[in-house]
N, C-alpha and C positions, 0 to 999 in steps of 0.2 A: 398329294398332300391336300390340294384344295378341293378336290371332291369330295375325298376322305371327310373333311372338314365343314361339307355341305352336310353331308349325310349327316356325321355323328360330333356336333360340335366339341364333345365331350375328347374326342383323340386328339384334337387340334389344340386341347387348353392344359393337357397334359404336359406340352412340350414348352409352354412357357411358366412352368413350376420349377421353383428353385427345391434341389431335394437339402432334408434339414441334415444336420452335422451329425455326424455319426456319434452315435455314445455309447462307449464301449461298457459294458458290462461290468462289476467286478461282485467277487464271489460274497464279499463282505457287503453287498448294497442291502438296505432292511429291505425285508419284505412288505408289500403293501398291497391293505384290503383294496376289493375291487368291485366296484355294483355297477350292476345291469337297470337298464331301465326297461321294467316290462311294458308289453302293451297295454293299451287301455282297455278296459270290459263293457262290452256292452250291456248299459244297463238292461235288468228285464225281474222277473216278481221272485226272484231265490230268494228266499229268507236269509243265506248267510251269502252276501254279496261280495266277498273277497273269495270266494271257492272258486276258483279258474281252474282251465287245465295246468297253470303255474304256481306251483305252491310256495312259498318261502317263508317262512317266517324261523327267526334267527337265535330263538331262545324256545328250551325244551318244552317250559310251561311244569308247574310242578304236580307233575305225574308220576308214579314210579319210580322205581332207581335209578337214576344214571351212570352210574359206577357199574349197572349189571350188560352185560356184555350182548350188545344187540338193540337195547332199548332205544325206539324212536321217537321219546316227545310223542306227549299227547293232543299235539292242540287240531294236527289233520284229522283223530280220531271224532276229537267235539264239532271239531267243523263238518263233519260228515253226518253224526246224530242229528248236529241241531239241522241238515239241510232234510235227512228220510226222516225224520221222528220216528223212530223206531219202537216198539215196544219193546220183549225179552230181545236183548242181546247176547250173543256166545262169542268169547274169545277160547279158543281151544289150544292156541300158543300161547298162553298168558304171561309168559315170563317173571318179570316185577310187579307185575299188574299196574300195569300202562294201562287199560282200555276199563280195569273195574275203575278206577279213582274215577277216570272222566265217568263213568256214568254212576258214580255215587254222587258225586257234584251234582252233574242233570238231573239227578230222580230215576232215573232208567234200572228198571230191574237188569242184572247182569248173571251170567253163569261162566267161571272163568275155572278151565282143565290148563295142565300143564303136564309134560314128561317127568317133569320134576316130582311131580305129584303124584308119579306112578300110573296117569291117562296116557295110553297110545292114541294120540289123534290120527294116526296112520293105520289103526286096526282093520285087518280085513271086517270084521265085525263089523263095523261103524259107530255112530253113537247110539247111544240110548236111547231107544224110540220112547220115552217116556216125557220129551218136549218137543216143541217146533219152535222154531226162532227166526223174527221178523228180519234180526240183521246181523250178520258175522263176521267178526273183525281179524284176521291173520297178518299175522305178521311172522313168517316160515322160516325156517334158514336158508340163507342163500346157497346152500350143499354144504360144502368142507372151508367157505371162509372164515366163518368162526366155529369153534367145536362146544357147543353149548353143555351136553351131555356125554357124563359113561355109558350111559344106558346107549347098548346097541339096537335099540329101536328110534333113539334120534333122527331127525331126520340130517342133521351134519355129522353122524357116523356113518353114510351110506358110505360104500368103500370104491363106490365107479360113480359114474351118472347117468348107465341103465339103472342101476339100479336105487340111485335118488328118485329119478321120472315115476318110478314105479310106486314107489311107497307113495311120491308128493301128488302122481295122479288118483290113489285110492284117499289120499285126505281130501283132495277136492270133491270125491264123490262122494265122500261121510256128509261134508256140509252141504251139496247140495241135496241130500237126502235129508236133511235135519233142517230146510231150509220150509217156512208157510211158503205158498202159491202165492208169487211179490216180493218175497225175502228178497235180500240182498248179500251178497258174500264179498265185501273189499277184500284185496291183497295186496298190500306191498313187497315188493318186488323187485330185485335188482339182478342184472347180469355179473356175472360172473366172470374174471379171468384165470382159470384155473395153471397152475404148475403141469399136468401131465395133460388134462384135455384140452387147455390152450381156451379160446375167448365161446362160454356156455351162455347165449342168448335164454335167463331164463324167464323172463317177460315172456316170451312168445312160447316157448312152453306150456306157462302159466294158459294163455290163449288157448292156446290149442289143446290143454287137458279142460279145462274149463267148458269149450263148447262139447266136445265128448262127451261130457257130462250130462251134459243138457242144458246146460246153460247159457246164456246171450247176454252181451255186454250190454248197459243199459246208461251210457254217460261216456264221454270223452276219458282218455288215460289224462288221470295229474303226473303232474312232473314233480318232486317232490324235492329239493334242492337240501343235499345231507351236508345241513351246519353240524359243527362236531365232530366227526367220522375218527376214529381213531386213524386210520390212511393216511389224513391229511396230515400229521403230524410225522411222520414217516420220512425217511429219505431213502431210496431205491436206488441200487446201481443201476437197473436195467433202462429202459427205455420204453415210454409206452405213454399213452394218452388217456390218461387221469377219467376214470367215471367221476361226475360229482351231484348225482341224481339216485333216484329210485323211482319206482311205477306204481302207483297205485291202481289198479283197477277194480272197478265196481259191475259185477255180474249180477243177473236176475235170475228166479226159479220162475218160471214162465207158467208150468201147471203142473 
């Protein structure tokens, strides 16, 4: 004990803690919010000086609809233009059109396809060689967790997850084909806990269809903190450890 106590004074002061009184739980206790304190940033010249790899902010921003099934707040989307100042942007998911509002706000010329719209962003084709686009904002389906479309070209109707990979690896190489030399392609991103394939890493996916491509990651992963989630409102029988994030990541077309 006394050497222990030389060494790591820390085991020695353990044992003269009184432990606190146990408080039993009950099913009725309310629930209570809960904040983290992030790290400090070190300052340096980014024009939007709250872009960390930690993203949070707790209100949508009035972008699009939030009623439409997917929709992420647009404020990571403006906090991203105003840091690349991009010129033409493509949203090719455009869903509620999250990503034109922000950039009708900014001034940013926008070009926004959707399935909905009867555009395959998944076409072996690819896009229309008749633009290049400084920056590309995706926001994909996470596979089968929400079923956005009838259309069996969705990319949440794929019916396995070879064959999600397959369609979501030829959409990454549409944009990085449609990307200028410098473009940038964000993607938000979350893993997946699927019913029959069990826990679908699809960040690293994303990764690894991405350099394929030809692409190279050009910025730290955000962390992206999903206030809202329909999840969260949920009660599960089963048992399991709550995602409460997404990944944005930001690729470069190199030449």
């Amino acid at each position: 004990m006394n050497n222990a106590a030389r060494i790591n004074p820390f085991y020695a002061a353990r044992f003269k803690r009184i432990a606190p009184a146990f408080q039993p739980q009950t099913r009725h206790e309310p629930e209570q919010a809960m904040f983290a304190r992030l790290p400090k940033a070190p300052k340096n010249a980014s024009p939007v000086p709250h872009l960390t790899s930690l993203y949070h902010f707790h209100r949508a921003g009035e972008y699009g609809d939030r009623t439409y099934p997917g929709n992420c707040g647009g404020n990571l989307i403006k906090d991203l233009l105003l840091y690349f100042k991009p010129g033409l942007v493509l949203d090719p998911c455009s869903g509620s059109g999250t990503c034109p509002d922000v950039c009708q706000e900014l001034g940013i010329p926008c070009m926004a396809w959707d399935i909905h719209r009867g555009i395959d962003a998944c076409d072996p084709q690819g896009f229309s060689n008749a633009e290049t686009f400084d920056f590309i904002w995706a926001h994909p389906p996470y596979w089968r967790q929400k079923i956005y479309a009838p259309d069996e070209r969705d990319l949440s109707q794929a019916p396995t997850l070879e064959a999600f990979l397959r369609r979501y690896g030829q959409f990454i190489r549409n944009c990085s084909t449609a990307l200028k030399t410098g473009g940038k392609l964000a993607i938000l991103m979350g893993d997946y806990n699927d019913r029959d394939a069990g826990f679908v890493p699809l960040t690293w996916h994303t990764k690894r269809l991405a350099f394929a491509a030809g692409l190279r990651q050009c910025c730290t992963d955000i962390i992206r903190f999903s206030h809202g989630a329909s999840s969260s409102k949920k009660t599960y029988r089963s048992s399991f450890i709550p995602g409460l994030h997404d990944v944005c990541m930001i690729f470069e077309k190199a030449n």
